[in-house]
N, C-alpha and C positions, 0 to 999 in steps of 0.2 A: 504494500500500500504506500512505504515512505517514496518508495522509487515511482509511483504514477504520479503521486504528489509533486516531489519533484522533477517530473517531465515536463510538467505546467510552466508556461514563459514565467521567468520574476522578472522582467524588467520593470514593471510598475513598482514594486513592493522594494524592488533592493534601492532604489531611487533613494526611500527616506535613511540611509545607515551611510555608513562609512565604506569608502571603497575595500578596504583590507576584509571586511565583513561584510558585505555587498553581494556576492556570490554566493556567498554560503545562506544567504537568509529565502528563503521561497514558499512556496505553499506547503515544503511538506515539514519544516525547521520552525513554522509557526505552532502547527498542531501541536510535534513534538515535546515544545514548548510551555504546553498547557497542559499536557500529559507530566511531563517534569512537575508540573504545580500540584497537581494531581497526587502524584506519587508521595511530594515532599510529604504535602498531609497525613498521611498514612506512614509514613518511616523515614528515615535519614539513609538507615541502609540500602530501603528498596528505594529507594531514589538514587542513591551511587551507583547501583546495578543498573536501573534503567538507564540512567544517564551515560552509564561506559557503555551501551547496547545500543543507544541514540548516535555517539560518538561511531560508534565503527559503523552503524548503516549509513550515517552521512557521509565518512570516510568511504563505504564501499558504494554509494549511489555517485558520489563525486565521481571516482576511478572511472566507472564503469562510464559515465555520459563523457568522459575525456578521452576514452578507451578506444571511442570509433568500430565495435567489434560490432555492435547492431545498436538500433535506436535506445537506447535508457528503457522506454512505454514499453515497447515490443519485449524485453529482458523481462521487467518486471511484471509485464501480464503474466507471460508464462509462468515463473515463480507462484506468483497470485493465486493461479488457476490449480496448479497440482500443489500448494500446500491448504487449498479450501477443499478439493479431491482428499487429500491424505486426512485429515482434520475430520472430515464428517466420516472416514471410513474408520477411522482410530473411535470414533463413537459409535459406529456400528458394532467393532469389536467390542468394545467395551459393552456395550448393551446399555447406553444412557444418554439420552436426548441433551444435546449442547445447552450449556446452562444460560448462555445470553438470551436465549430465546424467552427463558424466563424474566429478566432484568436485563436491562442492557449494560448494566453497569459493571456487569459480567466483561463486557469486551477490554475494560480498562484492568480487569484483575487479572485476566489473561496472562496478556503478556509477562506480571509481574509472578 
């Protein structure tokens, strides 16, 4: 999802920062962001995990759109597509319906 995020132009958005950080700030480094706020609420710990987790997807979303190996969007659909494949069949095995379904607030505990 961070890498569809960040396939999105930022030229509007990185306008208002500093060039050194201009690049790095996009649609998917805002969410992120809020999710960081998120987290802090809940722990200091699970906040430093997320945030080194944040870190290396921006680091590997960076790479990959510099990389020229295929479009960023096209990379990260397919990712997208077989880890929501693996995900709902990891719940088939298990024998337990996805708990967001219940609470969405489920999708922020997730990852944590």
């Amino acid at each position: 999802m961070i890498g569809l995020l960040w396939s999105i132009s930022n030229g509007y958005i990185s306008q208002f920062f500093p060039a050194q950080i201009g690049e790095w700030v996009n649609f998917a480094t805002l969410p992120m962001a809020f999710g960081l706020i998120f987290y802090l609420r809940l722990s200091v710990v699970m906040f430093l995990g997320i945030l080194a987790v944040c870190l290396a997807c921006s680091w590997g979303n960076h790479a990959l759109a510099q990389s020229g190996l295929a479009p960023l969007w096209a990379i990260s659909l397919g990712i997208f597509v077989v880890a929501w494949i693996e995900q709902f069949y990891g719940h088939k095995v298990e024998g337990k319906k996805p708990s967001f379904l219940k609470d969405v607030q489920f999708l922020m505990i997730g990852p944590a």
